[in-house]
Residue frames as a rotation matrix with the C-alpha (Angstrom) as fourth column:
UNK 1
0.026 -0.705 -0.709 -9.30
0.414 -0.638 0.649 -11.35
-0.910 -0.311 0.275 0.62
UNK 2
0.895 0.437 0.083 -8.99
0.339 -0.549 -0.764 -8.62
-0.289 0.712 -0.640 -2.31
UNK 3
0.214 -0.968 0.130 -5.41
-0.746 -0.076 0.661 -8.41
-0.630 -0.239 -0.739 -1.63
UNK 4
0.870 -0.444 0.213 -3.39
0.476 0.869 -0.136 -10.25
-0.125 0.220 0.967 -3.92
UNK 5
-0.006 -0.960 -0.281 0.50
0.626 -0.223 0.747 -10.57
-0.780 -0.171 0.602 -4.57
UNK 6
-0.695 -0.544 0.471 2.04
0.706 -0.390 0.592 -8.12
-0.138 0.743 0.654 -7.07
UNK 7
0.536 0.599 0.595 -0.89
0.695 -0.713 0.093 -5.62
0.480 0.364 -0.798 -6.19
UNK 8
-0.702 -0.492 0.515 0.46
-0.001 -0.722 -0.692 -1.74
0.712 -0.486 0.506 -4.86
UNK 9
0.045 0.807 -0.589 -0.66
0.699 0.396 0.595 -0.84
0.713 -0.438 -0.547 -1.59
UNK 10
-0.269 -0.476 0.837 -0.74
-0.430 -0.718 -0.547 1.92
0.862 -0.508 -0.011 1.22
UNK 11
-0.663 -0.447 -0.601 -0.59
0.508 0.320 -0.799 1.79
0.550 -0.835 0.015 4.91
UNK 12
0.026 0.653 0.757 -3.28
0.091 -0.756 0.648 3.51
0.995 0.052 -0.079 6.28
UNK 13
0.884 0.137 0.446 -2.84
-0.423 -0.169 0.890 3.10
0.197 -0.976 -0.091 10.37
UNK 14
0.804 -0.565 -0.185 0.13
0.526 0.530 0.665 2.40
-0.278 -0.632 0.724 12.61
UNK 15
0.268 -0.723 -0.637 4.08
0.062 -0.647 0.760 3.66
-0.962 -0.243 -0.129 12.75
UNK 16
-0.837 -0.508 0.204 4.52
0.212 0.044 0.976 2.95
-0.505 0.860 0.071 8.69
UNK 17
0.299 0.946 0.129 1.46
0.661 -0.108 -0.743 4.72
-0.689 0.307 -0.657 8.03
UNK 18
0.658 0.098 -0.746 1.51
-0.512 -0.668 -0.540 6.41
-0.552 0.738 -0.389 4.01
UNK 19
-0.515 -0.843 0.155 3.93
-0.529 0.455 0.716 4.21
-0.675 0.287 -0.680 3.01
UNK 20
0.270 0.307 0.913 3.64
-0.697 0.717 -0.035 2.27
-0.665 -0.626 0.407 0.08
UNK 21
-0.481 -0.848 0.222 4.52
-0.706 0.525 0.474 -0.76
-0.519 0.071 -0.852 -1.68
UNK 22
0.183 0.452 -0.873 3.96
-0.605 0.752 0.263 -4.13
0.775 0.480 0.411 -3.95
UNK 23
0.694 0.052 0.718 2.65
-0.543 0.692 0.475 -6.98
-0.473 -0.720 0.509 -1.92
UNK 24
-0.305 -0.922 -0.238 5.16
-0.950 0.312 0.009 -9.93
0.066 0.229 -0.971 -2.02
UNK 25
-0.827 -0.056 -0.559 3.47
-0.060 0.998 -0.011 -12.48
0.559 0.024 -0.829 -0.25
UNK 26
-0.158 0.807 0.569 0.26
-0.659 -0.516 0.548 -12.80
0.736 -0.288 0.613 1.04
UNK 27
-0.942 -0.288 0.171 -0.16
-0.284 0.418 -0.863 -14.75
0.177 -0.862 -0.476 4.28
UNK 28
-0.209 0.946 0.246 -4.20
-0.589 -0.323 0.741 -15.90
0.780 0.010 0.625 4.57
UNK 29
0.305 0.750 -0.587 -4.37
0.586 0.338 0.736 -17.76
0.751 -0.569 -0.336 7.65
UNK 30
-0.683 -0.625 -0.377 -2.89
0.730 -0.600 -0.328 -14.75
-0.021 -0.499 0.867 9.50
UNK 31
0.705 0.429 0.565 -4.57
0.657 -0.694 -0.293 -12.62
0.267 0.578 -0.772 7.26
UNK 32
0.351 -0.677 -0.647 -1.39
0.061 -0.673 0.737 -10.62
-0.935 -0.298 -0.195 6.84
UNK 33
0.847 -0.427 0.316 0.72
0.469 0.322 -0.823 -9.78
0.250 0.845 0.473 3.94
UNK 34
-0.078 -0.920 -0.385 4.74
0.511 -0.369 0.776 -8.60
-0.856 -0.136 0.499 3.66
UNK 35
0.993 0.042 -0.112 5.15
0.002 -0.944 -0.329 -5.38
-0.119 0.327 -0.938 1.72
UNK 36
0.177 -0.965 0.196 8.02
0.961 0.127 -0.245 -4.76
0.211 0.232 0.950 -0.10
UNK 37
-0.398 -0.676 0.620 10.20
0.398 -0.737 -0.547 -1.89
0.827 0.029 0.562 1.58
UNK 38
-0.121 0.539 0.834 7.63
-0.590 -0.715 0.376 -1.69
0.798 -0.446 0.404 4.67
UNK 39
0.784 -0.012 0.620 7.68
-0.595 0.269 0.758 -2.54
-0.176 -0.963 0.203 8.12
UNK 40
0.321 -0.946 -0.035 11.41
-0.408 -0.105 -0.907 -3.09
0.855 0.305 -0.419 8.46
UNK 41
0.931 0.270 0.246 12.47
-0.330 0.336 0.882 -5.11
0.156 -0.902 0.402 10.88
UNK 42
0.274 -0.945 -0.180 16.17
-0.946 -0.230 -0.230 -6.23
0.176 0.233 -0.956 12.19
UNK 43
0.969 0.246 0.007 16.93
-0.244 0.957 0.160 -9.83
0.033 -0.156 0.987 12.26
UNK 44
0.147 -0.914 0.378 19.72
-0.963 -0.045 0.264 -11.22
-0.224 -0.402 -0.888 14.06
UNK 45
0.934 0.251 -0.254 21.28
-0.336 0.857 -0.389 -14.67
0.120 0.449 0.885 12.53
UNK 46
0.391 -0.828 0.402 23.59
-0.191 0.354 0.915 -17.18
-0.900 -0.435 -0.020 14.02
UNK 47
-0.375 -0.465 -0.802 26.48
-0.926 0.222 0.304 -18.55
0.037 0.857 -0.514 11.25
UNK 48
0.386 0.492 0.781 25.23
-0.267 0.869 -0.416 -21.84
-0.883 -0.048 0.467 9.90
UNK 49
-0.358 -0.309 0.881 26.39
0.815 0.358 0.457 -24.06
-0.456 0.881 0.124 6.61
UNK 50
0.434 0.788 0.437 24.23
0.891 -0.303 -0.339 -21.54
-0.134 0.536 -0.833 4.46
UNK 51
0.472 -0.401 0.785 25.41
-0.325 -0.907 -0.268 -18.25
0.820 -0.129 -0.558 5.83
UNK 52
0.330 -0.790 -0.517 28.54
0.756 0.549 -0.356 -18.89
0.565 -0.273 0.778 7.18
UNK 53
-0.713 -0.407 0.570 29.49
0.205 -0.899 -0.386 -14.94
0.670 -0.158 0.725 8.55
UNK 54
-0.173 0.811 -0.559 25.69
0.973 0.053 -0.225 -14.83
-0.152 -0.583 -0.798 10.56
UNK 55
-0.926 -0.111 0.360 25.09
0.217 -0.939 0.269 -10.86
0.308 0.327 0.893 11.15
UNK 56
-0.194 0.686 -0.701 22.24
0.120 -0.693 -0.711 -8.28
-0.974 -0.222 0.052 11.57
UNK 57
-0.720 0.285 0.633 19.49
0.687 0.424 0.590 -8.72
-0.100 0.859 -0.502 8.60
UNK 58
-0.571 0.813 -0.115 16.62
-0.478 -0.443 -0.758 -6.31
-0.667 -0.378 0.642 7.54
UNK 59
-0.887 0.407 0.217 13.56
0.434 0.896 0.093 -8.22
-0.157 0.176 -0.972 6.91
UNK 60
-0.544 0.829 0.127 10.03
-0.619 -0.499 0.606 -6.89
0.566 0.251 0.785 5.90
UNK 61
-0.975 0.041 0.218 7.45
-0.213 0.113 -0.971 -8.02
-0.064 -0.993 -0.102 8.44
UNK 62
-0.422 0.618 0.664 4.15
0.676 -0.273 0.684 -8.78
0.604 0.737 -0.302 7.53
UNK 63
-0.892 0.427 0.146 1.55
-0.440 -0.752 -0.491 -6.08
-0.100 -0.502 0.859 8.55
UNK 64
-0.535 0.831 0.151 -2.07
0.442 0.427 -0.789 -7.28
-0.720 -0.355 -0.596 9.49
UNK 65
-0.584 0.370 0.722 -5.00
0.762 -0.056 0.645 -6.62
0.279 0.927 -0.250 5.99
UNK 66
0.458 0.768 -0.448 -7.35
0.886 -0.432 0.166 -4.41
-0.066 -0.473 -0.878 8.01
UNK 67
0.494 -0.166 -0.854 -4.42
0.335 -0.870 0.363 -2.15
-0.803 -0.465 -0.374 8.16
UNK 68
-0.757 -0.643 0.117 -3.96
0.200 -0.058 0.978 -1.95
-0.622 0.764 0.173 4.27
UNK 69
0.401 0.913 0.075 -5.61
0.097 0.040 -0.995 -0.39
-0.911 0.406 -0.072 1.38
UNK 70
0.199 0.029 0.979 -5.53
0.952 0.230 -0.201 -0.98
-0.231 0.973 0.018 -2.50
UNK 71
-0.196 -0.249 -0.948 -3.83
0.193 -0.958 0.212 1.85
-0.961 -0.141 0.236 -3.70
UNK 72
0.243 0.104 0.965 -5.32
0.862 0.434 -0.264 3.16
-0.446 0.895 0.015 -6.64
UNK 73
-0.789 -0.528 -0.313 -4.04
0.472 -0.848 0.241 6.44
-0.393 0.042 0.919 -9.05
UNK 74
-0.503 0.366 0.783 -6.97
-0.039 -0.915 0.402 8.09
0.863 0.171 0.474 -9.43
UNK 75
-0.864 0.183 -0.469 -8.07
0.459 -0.098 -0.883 9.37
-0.208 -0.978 0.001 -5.86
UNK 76
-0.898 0.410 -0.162 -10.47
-0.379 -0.906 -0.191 11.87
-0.225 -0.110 0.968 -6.91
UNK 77
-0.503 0.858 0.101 -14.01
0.153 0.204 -0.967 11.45
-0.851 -0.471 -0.234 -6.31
UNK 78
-0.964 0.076 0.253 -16.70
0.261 0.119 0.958 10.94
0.043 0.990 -0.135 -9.78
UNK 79
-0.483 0.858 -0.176 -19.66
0.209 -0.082 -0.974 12.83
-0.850 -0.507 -0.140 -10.77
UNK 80
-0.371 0.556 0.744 -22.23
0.888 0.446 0.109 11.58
-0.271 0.701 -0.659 -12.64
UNK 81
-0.533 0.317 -0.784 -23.35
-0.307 -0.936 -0.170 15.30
-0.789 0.150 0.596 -15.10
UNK 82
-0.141 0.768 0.625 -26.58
0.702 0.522 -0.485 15.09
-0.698 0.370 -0.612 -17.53
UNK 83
-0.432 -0.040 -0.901 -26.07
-0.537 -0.791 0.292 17.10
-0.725 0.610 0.320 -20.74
UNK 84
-0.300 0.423 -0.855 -28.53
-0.953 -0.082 0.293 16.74
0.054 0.902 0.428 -23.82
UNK 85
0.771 0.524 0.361 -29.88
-0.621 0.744 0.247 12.72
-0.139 -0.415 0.899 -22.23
UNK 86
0.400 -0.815 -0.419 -26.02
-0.006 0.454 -0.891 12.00
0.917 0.359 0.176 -22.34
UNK 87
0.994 -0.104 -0.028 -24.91
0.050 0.213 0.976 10.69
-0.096 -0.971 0.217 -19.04
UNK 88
0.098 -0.967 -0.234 -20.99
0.153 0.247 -0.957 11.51
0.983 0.058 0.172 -18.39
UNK 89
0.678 -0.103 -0.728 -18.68
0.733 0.176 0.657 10.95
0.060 -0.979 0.194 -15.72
UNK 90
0.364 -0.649 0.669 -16.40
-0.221 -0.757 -0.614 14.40
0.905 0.076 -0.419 -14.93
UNK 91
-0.432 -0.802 -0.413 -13.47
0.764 -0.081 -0.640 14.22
0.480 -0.592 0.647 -12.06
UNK 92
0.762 0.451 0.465 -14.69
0.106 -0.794 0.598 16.17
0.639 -0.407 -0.653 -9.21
UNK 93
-0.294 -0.935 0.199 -11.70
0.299 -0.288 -0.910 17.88
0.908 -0.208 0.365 -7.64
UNK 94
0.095 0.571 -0.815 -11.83
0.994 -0.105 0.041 19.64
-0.062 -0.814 -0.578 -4.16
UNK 95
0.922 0.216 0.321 -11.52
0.262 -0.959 -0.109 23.25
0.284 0.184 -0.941 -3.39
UNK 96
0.547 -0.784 0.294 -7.61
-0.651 -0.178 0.738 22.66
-0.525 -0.595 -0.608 -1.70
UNK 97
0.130 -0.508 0.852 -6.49
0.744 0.618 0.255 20.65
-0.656 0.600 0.458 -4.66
UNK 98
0.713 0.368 0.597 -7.91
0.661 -0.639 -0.395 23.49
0.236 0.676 -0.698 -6.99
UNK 99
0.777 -0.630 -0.015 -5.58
-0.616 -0.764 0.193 26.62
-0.133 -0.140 -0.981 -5.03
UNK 100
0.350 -0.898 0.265 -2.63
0.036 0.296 0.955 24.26
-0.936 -0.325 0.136 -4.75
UNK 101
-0.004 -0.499 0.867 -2.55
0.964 0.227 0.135 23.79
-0.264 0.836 0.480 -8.55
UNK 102
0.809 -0.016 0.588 -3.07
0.356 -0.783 -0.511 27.68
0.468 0.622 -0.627 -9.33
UNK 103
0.835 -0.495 -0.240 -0.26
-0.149 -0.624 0.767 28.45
-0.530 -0.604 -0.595 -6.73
């Protein structure tokens, strides 16, 4: 797994898709992990010694690894330009990033 705790992540399929979040806990014979703030879930709890009042809990759920990716902040795609036998790497942008920023 490439997933570990305390990395950010996004959702990338299902009803909390774009969302995302730091893993909390990672879950590997599931192969799941729980996301903090994602896949909400409502948990109903009798009173016991502990929690004496019982009630309606929200709980984070895990969500299955297949349906998570490593979010990283730079999205943008790298190309490799040859000037004077000096190899650099320049940010290639699309053409609908480009108008959005001149608008």
């Amino acid at each position: 797994m490439k997933i570990k705790v305390g990395d950010n992540v996004r959702v990338i399929t299902g009803s909390n898709k774009g969302k995302e979040g730091k893993v909390l806990k990672v879950l590997r014979k599931e192969n799941k992990v729980v996301i903090d703030g994602v896949n909400i879930v409502k948990k109903h709890l009798k009173p016991n010694r502990t929690n004496e009042t019982g009630g309606i809990l929200e709980v984070e759920a895990p969500v299955h690894i297949s349906n998570v990716v490593v979010a990283s902040k730079k999205e943008t795609k790298k190309e490799v330009k040859k000037e004077d036998k000096k190899e650099t790497k320049v940010k290639k942008t699309s053409k609908k990033k480009e108008e959005k920023e001149s608008k």
